[in-house]
C-alpha positions in Angstrom: 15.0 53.7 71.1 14.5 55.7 67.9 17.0 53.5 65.6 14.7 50.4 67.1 12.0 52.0 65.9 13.4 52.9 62.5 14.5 49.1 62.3 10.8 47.9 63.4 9.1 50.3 60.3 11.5 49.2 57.8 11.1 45.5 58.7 7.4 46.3 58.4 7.7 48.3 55.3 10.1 45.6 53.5 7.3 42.7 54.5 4.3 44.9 52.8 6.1 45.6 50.0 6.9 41.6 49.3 3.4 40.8 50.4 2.0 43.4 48.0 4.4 42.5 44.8 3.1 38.5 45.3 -0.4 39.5 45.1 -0.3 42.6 42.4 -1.6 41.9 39.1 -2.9 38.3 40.2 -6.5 37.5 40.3 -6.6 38.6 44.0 -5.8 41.9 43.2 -8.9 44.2 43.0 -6.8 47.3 43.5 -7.2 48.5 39.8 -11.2 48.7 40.8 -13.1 51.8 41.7 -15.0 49.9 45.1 -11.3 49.6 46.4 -9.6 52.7 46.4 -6.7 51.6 44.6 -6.4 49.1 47.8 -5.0 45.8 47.4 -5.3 44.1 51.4 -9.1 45.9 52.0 -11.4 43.6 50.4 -10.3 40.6 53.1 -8.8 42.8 55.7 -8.6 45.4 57.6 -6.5 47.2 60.1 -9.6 48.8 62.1 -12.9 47.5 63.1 -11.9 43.6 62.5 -15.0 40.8 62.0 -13.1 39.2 65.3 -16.7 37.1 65.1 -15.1 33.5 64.2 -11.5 32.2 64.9 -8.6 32.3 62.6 -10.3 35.2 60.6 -7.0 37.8 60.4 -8.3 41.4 60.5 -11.1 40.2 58.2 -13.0 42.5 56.6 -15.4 40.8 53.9 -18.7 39.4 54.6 -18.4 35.9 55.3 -20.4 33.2 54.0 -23.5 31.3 55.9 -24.4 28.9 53.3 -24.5 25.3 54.0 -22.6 23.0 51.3 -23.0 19.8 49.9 -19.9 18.1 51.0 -18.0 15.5 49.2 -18.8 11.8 50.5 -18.6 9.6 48.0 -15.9 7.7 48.4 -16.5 5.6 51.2 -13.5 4.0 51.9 -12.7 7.5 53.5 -11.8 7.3 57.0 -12.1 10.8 57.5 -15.3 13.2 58.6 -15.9 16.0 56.5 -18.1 18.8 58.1 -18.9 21.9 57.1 -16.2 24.3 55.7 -14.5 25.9 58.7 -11.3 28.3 59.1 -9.6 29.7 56.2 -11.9 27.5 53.5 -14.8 29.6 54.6 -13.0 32.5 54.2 -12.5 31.5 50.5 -15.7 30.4 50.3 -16.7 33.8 51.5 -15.9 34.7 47.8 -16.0 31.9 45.9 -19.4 30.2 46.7 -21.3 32.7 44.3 -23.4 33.7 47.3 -21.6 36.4 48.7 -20.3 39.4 46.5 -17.1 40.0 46.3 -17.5 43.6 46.8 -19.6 42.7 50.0 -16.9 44.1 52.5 -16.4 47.0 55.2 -20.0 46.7 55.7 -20.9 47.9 52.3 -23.3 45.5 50.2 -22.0 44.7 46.7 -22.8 43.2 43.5 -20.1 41.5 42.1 -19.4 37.4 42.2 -16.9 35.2 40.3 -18.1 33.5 37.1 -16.6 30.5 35.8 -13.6 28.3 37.6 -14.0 31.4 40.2 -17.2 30.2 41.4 -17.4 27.4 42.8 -20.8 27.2 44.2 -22.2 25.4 47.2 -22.4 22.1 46.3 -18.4 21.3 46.7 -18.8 17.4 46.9 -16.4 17.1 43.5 -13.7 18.9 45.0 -11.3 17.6 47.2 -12.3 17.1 50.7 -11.4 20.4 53.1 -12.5 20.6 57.1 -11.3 17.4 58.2 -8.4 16.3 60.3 -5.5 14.7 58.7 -3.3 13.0 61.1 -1.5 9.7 62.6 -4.5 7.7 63.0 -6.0 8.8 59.4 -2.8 7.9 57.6 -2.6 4.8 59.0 -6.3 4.0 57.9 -6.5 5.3 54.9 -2.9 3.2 53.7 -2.8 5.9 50.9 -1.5 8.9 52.9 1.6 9.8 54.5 1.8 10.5 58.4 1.8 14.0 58.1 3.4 14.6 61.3 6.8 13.0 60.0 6.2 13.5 56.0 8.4 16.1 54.9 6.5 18.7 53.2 9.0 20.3 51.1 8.1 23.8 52.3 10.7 23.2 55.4 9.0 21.3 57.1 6.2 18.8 57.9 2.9 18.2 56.4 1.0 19.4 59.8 3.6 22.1 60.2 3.6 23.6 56.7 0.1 23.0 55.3 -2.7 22.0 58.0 -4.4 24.5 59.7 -5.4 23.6 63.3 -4.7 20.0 62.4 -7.0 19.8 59.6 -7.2 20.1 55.3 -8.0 23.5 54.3 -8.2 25.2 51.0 -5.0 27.0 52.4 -3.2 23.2 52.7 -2.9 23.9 48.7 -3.6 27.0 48.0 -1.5 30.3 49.2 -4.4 33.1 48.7 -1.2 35.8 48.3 0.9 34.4 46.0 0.5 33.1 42.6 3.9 32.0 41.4 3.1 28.4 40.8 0.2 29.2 39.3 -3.8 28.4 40.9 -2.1 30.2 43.7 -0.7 26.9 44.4 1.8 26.1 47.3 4.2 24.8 45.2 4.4 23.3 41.7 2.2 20.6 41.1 4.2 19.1 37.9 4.4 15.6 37.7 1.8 15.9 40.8 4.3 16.7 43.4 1.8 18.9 45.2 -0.8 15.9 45.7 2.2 13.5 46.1 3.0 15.5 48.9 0.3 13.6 50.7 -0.9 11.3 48.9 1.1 7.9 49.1 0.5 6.3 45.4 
């Protein structure tokens, strides 16, 4: 039982360490700031006392966002509804809308918000559509879009396997919020466009 147990921490202590050396030194690592305590993970999560308040929110720990957005919906040959930002795009949001600070966590107030590309705002109708289901039925009405259920993604797997959430777009079906090695915390490298290609049938 003990050497179990000794497997189980190291396993547990390998995967932190790889987690932590994708997100040190990127833009997503606040550790270096007083308001963290040198911690890395606990300005999105946390291990006690959870916001468990919405779905798909792991451990989270930062104040999440209640503004409304101005969507994108101006191309309408979209077959596709876009809502609200749900899931993990509100998480982002959570930070990147310039409403929330990005010291706002553990139920402490803060003061701090991104500036520039960091900010995004509320009014996301010139970004690329996120909170909407991409599937069978949407590729095959749009004409432009690979069935994402077949569509190899090139991360191992599908499209819907490897980069929806739930079924649907997400800022997480691009982005990886712990790892910047393609840069823009991308999935994958997006020379030549092989990251929009991935979906996009053009």
């Amino acid at each position: 039982m003990k050497r179990k147990l000794l497997y189980l921490s190291l396993i547990l202590l390998t995967l932190t360490c790889v987690a932590n050396a994708q997100i040190s030194t990127t833009a997503h690592d606040f550790s270096g700031n007083a308001w963290t305590d040198g911690e890395i993970c606990i300005v999105c999560h946390t291990p006690h006392n959870a916001d468990v308040t919405e779905a798909n929110q792991p451990l989270w720990n930062h104040e999440s966002t209640v503004a409304t957005f101005t969507v994108y919906n101006n191309d309408a040959s979209m077959n596709a509804t876009v809502g609200q930002p749900s899931g993990s795009s509100k998480l982002c949001l959570s930070c990147h809308d310039g409403t929330v600070a990005v010291d706002n966590f553990g139920g402490a107030t803060g003061d701090l918000s991104f500036v520039g590309d960091g900010d995004l705002g509320t009014s996301i109708g010139d970004d690329h559509p996120v909170s909407f289901t991409y599937d069978a039925t949407l590729a095959t009405a749009d004409g432009g879009l690979y069935d994402p259920t077949s569509q190899t993604s090139g991360l191992g797997g599908t499209i819907t396997v490897d980069m929806l959430a739930d079924g649907k777009v997400e800022c997480s079906s691009c982005h990886d919020v712990h790892d910047d090695t393609h840069g823009n915390f991308l999935l994958m490298s997006n020379d030549a466009s092989a990251l929009c290609l991935t979906c996009h049938n053009k």
